[in-house]
C-alpha positions as CSV (number, residue, x, y, z in Angstrom):
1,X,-6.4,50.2,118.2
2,X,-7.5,49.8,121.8
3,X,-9.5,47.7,123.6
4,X,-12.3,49.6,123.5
5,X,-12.5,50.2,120.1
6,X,-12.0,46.0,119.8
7,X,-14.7,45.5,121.5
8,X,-17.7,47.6,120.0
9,X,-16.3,46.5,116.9
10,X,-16.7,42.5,118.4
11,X,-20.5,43.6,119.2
12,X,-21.3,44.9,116.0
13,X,-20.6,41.7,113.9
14,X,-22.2,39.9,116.4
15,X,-25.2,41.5,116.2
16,X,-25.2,42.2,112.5
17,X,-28.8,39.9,110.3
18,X,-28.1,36.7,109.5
19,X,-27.3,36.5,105.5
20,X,-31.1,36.1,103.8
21,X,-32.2,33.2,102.2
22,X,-33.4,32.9,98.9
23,X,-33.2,36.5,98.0
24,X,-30.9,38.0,95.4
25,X,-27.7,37.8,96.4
26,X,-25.4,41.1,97.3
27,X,-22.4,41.5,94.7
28,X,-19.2,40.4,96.2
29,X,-15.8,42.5,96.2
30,X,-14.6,41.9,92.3
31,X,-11.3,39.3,92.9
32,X,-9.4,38.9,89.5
33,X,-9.0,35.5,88.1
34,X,-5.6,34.0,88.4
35,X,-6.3,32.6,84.3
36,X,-6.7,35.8,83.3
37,X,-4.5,38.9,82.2
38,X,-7.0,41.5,82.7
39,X,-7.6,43.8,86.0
40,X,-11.3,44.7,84.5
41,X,-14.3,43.2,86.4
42,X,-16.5,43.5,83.9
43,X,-14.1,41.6,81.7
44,X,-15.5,38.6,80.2
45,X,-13.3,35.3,80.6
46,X,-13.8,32.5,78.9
47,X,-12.2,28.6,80.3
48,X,-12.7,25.7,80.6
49,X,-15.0,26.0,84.0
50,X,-17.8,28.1,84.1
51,X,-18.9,29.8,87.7
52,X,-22.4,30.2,88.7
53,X,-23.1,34.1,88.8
54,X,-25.5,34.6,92.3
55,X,-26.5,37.9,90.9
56,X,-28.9,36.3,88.0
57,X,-30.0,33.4,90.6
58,X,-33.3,33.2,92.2
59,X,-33.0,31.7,95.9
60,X,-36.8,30.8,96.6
61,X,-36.9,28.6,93.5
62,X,-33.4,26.8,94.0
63,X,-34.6,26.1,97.3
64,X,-38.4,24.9,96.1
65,X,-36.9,22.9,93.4
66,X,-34.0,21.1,95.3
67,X,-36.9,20.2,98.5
68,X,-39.6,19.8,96.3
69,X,-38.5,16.0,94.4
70,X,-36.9,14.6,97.9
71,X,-41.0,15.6,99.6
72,X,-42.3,13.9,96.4
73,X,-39.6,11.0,97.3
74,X,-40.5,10.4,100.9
75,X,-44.5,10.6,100.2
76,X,-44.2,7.6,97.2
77,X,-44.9,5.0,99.6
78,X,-47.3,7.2,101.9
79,X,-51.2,8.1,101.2
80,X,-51.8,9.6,97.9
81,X,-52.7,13.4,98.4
82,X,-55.9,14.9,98.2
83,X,-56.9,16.9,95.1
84,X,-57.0,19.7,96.7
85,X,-53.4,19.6,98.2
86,X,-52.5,18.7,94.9
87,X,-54.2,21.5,93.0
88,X,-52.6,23.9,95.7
89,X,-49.1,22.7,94.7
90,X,-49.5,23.2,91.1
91,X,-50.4,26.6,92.1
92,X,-47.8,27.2,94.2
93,X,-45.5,26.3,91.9
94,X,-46.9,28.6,89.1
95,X,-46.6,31.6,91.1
96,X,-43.3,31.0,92.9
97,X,-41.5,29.5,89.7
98,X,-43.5,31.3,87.1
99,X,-42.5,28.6,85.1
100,X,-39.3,28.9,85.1
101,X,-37.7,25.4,85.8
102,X,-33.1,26.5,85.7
103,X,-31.9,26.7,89.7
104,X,-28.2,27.9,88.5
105,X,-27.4,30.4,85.9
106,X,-24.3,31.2,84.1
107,X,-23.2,34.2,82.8
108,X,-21.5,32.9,79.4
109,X,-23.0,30.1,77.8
110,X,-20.7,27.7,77.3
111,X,-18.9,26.8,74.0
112,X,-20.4,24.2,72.0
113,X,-18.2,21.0,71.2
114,X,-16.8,20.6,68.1
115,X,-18.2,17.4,66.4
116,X,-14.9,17.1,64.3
117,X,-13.4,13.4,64.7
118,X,-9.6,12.8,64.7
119,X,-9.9,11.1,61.5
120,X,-11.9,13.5,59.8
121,X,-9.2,16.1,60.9
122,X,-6.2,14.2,59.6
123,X,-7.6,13.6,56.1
124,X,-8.9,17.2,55.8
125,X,-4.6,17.8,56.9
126,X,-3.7,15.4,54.2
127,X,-6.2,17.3,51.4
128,X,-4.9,20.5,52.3
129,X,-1.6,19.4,51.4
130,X,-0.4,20.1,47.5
131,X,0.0,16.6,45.6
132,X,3.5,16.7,44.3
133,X,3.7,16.5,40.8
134,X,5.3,13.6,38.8
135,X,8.8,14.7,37.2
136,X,8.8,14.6,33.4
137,X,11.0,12.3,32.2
138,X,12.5,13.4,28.5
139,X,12.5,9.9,26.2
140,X,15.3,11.2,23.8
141,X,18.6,12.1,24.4
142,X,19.1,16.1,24.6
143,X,22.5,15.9,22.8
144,X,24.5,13.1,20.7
145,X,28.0,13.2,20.1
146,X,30.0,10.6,17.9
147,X,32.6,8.5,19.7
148,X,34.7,6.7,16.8
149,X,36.6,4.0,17.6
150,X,35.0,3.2,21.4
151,X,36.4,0.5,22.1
152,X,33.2,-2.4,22.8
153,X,34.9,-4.2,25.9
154,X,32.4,-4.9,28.7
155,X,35.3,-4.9,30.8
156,X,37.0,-1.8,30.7
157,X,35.7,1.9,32.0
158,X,36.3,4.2,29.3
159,X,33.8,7.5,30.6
160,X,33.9,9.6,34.0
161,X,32.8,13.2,34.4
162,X,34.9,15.3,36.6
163,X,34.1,17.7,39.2
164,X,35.2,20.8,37.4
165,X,32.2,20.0,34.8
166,X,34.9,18.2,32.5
167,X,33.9,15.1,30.9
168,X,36.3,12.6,29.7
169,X,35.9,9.7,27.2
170,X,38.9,7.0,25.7
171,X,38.7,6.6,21.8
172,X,41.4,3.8,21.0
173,X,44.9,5.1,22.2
174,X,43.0,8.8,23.0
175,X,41.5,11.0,25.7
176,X,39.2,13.3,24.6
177,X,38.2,16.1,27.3
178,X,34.7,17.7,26.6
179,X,33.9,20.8,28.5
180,X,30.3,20.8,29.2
181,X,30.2,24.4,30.2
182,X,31.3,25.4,27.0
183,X,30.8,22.7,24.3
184,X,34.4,22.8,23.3
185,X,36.8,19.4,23.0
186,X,39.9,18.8,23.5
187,X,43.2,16.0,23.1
188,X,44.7,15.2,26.6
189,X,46.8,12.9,25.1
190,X,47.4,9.9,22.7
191,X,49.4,6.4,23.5
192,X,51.4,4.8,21.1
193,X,50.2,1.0,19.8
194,X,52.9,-0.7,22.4
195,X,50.9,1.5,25.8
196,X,47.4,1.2,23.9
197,X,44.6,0.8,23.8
198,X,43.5,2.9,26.9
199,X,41.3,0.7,29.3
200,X,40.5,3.1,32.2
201,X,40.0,7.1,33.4
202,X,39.1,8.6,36.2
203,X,39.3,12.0,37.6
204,X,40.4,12.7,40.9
205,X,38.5,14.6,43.4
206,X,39.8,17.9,42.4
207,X,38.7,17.4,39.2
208,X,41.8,18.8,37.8
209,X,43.9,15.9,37.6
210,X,43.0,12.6,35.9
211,X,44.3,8.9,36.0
212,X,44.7,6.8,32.7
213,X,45.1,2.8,33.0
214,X,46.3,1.7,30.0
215,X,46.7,-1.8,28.6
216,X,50.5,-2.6,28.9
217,X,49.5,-2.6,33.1
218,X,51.1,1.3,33.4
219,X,48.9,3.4,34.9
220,X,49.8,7.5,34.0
221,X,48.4,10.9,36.3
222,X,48.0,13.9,34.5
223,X,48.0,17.7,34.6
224,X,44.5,18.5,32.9
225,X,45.7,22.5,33.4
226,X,48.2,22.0,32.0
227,X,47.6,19.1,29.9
228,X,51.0,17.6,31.3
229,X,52.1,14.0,32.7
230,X,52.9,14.2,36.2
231,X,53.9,10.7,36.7
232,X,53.8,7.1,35.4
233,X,52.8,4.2,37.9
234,X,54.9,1.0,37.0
235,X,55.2,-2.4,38.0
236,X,51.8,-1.9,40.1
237,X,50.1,-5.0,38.2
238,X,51.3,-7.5,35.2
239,X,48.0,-6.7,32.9
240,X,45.8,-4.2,31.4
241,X,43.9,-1.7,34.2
242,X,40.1,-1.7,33.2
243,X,39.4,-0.2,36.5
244,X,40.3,2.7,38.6
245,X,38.7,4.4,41.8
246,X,40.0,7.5,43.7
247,X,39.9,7.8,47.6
248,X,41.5,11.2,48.7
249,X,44.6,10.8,47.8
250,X,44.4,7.1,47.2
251,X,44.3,5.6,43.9
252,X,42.7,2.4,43.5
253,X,44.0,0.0,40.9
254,X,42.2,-3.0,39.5
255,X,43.8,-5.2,36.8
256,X,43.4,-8.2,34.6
257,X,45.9,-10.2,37.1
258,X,43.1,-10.0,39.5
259,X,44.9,-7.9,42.3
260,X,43.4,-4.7,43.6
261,X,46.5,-1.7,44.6
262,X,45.9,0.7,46.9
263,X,48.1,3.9,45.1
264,X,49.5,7.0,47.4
265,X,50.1,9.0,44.6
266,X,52.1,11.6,47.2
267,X,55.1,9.2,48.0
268,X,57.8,7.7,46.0
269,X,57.1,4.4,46.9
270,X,53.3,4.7,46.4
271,X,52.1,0.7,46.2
272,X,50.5,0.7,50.0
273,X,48.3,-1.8,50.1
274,X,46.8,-4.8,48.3
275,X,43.2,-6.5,48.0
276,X,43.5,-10.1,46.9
277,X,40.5,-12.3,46.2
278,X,39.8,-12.1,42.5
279,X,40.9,-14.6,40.2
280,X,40.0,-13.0,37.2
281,X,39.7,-10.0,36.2
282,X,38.6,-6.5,38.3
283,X,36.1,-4.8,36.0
284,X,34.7,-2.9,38.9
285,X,35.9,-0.6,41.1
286,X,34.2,1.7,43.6
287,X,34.7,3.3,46.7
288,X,32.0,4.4,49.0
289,X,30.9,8.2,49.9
290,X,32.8,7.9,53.1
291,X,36.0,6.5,51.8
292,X,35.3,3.7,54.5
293,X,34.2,0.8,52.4
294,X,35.5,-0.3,48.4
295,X,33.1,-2.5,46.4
296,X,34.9,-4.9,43.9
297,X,33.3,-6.9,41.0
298,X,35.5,-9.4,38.9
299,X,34.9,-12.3,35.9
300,X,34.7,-14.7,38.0
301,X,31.1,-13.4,39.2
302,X,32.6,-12.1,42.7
303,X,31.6,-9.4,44.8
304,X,33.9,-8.3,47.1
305,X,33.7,-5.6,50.2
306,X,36.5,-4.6,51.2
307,X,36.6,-2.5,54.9
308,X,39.5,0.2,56.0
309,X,39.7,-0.7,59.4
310,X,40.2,-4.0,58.6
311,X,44.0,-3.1,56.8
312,X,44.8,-1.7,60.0
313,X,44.4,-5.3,62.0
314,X,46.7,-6.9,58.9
315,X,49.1,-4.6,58.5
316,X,51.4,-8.1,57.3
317,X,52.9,-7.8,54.0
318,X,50.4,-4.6,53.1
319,X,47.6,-7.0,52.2
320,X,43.5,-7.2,53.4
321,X,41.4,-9.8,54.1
322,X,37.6,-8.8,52.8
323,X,34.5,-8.0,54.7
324,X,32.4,-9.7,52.5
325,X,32.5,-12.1,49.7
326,X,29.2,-12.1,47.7
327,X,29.0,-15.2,45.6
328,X,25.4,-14.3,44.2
329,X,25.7,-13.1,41.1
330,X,26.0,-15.7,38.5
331,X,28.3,-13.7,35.9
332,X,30.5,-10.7,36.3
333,X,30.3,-8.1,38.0
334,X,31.3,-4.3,36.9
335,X,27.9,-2.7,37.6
336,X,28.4,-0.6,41.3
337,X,26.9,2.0,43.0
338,X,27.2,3.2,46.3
339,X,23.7,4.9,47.4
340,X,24.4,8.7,47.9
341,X,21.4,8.3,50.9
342,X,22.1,5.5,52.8
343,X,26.0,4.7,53.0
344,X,25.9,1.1,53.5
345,X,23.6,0.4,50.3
346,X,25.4,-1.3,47.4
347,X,23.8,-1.7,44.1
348,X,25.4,-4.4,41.7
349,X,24.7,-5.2,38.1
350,X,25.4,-8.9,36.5
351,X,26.7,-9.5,33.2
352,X,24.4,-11.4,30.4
353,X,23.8,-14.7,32.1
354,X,22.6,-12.9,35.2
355,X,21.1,-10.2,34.4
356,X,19.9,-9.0,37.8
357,X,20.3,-5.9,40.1
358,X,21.0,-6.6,43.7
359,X,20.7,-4.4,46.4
360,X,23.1,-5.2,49.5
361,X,23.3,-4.1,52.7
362,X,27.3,-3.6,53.2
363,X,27.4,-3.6,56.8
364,X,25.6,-7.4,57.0
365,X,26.5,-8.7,53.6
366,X,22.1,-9.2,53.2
367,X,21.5,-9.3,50.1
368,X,18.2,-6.6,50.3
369,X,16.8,-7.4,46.5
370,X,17.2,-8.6,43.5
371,X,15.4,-7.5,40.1
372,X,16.2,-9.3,37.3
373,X,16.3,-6.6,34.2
374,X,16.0,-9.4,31.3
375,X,19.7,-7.9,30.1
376,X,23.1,-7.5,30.6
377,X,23.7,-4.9,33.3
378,X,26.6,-2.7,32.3
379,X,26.5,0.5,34.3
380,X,24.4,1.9,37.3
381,X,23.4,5.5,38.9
382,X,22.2,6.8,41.3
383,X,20.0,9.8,41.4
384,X,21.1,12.3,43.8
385,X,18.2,14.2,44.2
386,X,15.8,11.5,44.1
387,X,15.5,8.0,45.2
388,X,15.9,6.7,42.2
389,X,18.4,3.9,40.2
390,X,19.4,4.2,36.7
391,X,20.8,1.0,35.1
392,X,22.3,0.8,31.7
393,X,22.3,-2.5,29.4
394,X,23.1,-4.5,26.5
395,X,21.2,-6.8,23.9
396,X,17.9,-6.8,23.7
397,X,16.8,-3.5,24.0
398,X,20.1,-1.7,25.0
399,X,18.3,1.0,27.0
400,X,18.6,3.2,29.8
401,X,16.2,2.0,32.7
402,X,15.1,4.3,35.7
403,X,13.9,2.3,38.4
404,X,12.0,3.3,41.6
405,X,14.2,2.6,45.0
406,X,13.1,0.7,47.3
407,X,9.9,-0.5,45.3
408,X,12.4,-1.8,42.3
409,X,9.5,-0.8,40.0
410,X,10.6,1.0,36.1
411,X,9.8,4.4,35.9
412,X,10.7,4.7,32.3
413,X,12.8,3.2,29.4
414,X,15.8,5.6,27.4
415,X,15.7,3.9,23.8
416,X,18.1,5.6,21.0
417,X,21.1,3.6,21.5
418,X,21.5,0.8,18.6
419,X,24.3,-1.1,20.5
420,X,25.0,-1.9,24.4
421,X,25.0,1.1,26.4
422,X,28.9,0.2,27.9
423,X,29.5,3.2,30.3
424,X,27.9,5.8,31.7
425,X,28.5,9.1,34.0
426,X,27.4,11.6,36.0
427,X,27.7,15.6,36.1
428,X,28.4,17.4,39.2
429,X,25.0,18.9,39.5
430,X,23.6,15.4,39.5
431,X,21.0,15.8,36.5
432,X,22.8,15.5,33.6
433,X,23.9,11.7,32.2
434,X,26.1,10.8,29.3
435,X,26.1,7.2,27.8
436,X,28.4,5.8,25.6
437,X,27.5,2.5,24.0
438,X,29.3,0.2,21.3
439,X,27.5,2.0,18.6
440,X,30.1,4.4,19.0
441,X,28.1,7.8,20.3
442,X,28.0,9.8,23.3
443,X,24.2,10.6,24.3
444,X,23.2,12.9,27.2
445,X,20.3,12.5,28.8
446,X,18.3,14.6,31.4
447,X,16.8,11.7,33.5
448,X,17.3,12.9,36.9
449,X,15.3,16.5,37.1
450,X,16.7,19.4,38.3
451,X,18.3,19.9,41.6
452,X,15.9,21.6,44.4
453,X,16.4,24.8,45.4
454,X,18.7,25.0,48.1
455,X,16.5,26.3,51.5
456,X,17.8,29.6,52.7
457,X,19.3,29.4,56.1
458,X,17.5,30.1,59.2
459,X,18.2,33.3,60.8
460,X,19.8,32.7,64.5
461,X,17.2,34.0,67.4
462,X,18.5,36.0,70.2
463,X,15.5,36.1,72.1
464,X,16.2,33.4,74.1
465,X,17.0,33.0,77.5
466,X,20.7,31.5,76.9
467,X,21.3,32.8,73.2
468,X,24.2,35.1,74.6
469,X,25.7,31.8,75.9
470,X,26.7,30.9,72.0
471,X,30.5,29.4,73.2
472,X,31.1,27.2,75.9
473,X,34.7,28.6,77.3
């Protein structure tokens, strides 16, 4: 452009009219909103701010209405005007405002508020949500099975239920395997009267092999397969074994000379380590979910935690110094539990001049609660699915009693058993549990529910930014 040109063009918007005043308003160049996705100018959009629209504002009355008070103002302390003045302003303001009294206009009306309080929002939330429905509890046992010649020793652990669904039980000088799958039962093996009675079983992990303490102190592993003895443990202990707990590999032995044997059952020389700090007898034997920590009861009312990195410190003469010694309990202790939820929580059970339930914490030694059940405490549970404690016990009632963790309060009461309610296990599932009581029969009960439905995996997104970054090389 040249000078020329700049200059007429100068002139013109120099000498273009002033912008009127109170008259409608020209419509300005449509300029999208940077809030909104749309390119249409006739496009409504709706915020949180709401611009006056100068095409449906009337100039004359903004102007009349904003002057109008502040005249009104000024003239308060001043002479009061005539009538006529004052019947000329009320018709003035007839014709110019034609009653009309809004100066700005909006195009949208805004939103009304919502007159919903917080709390009113939360408890229509917590109606919306389904109640869940109590579990039902059967009161009989679903199956009974005799059990001649159970031995009624408070102090001995005659019942586990393997991993393969196997359940095993010790009738005198014989283990008896029940398949639960199936029904069917079978002889594992028989002792003669020198060995016998059998005071102990447990299954290992694998659920295919099997320990049996027995009461001349040997301690035998077998071949369930195959039904075949893979090895006898002698010389471990100098009395009966009425307890036994497996940790990997480990076998844990706990005997009526009061000393607790770690077992590699791998090596020749498989005595590895030894807990001492019972003088009576070790009725109770169990090691935690993480194979870190092993709970110990005895007759002489002593609870014992015993910690694996503490073997490492005292590696001297293969023997552990405790974590904790629990002197609560006022009789002994065979009742344990380790908490499938929480891995330092410890339940214990008390023989018949105690008669409580205490809850510990493993890491601190706190003793968390104690309930006292009004009964010898011979066996606990946990539920797997549920938080939930079943105990077993002895005279008065000998009854099966599901208690509520961490409230402590009875949920129900198994009756069917005539005689203390000595053992009880587990099945794999978690639902299923089978008592055996001096009354000599095997009940099963289904206390603990069904498992929940396992949730189905989530599908990996690859819509993400970084999702083809899945390895970090």
């Amino acid at each position: 452009m040249d000078a020329g040109s700049h200059s007429i063009s100068s002139e013109k918007s120099r000498a273009a009219a002033p912008r009127p005043v109170l008259q409608e308003a020209v419509s300005r160049p449509y300029m999208p909103s940077l809030s909104s996705g749309s390119r249409n100018p006739s496009a409504k959009c709706y915020g949180d701010r709401f611009i006056p629209d100068r095409s449906a504002m009337d100039m004359d009355m903004a102007h009349y209405l904003l002057t109008e008070p502040k005249k009104d103002k000024e003239n308060a302390g001043g002479v009061v005007a005539s009538l006529s003045k004052e019947a000329y302003r009320r018709l003035l303001a007839e014709k110019l405002l034609n009653n009309r009294t809004r100066i700005l206009a909006f195009r949208n009306k805004p939103p009304e508020p919502e007159n919903v309080s917080f709390a009113d929002a939360a408890s229509s939330n917590l109606q919306a949500k389904p109640a869940k429905q109590r579990r039902h509890i059967p009161q009989s046992a679903e199956r009974t099975l005799d059990a001649p010649e159970l031995v009624d020793d408070y102090y001995l652990n005659l019942l586990d239920w393997g991993s393969n669904n196997v359940l095993s039980i010790a009738l005198g000088d014989t283990v008896y395997l029940w398949d639960a799958s199936s029904g069917s039962t079978s002889e594992l093996v028989s002792v003669d009267e020198d060995s016998g009675p059998i005071t102990s079983v447990s299954w290992a992990p694998d659920g295919r092999h099997i320990a049996v303490g027995l009461n001349s102190s040997d301690v035998q592993l077998w071949d369930t397969s195959s039904n075949r003895l893979l090895r006898t443990l002698k010389g471990v202990h100098e009395a009966r074994v009425g307890s036994l707990a497996w940790n990997n590999s480990i076998l844990t032995t706990g005997s009526m000379d009061g000393k607790i044997v770690n077992n590699d059952v791998r090596i020749r020389n498989h005595m590895v380590q030894t807990y001492e700090g019972h003088s009576q007898e070790v009725c109770g034997l169990k090691w935690s979910g993480s194979g870190q920590q092993l709970a110990s009861g005895g007759n002489d009312n002593l609870l014992h935690i015993w910690d694996v990195s503490m073997a490492s410190s005292m590696p001297s003469a293969g023997r552990n110094q405790w974590l904790h010694r629990l002197e609560d309990h006022t009789a002994a202790v065979k009742a344990l539990a380790w908490c499938p939820f929480q891995s330092n929580l410890l339940a214990s059970g008390g023989g018949g001049s105690d008669r409580c339930i205490k809850l510990w914490n493993t890491h601190t030694g706190a003793c968390l609660n104690s309930v006292d059940t009004g009964s010898q405490v011979c066996a606990l549970l946990w539920n797997k699915n549920e938080r939930e404690l079943l105990s077993s016990h002895g005279f008065t009632q000998n009854q099966l009693t599901l208690w509520k963790y961490p409230s402590m309060v009875k949920m129900a009461e198994l009756t069917g058993h005539t005689s203390r309610v000595l053992f009880m296990a587990q099945s794999p599932d978690g639902c299923t549990v089978a008592s055996a009581a001096a009354d000599e029969t095997l009940r099963f009960w289904n206390v603990f529910g069904a498992p929940e439905a396992p949730k189905p995996a989530a599908k990996a997104s690859h819509t993400g930014m970084f999702n083809s970054f899945n390895h970090i090389r």
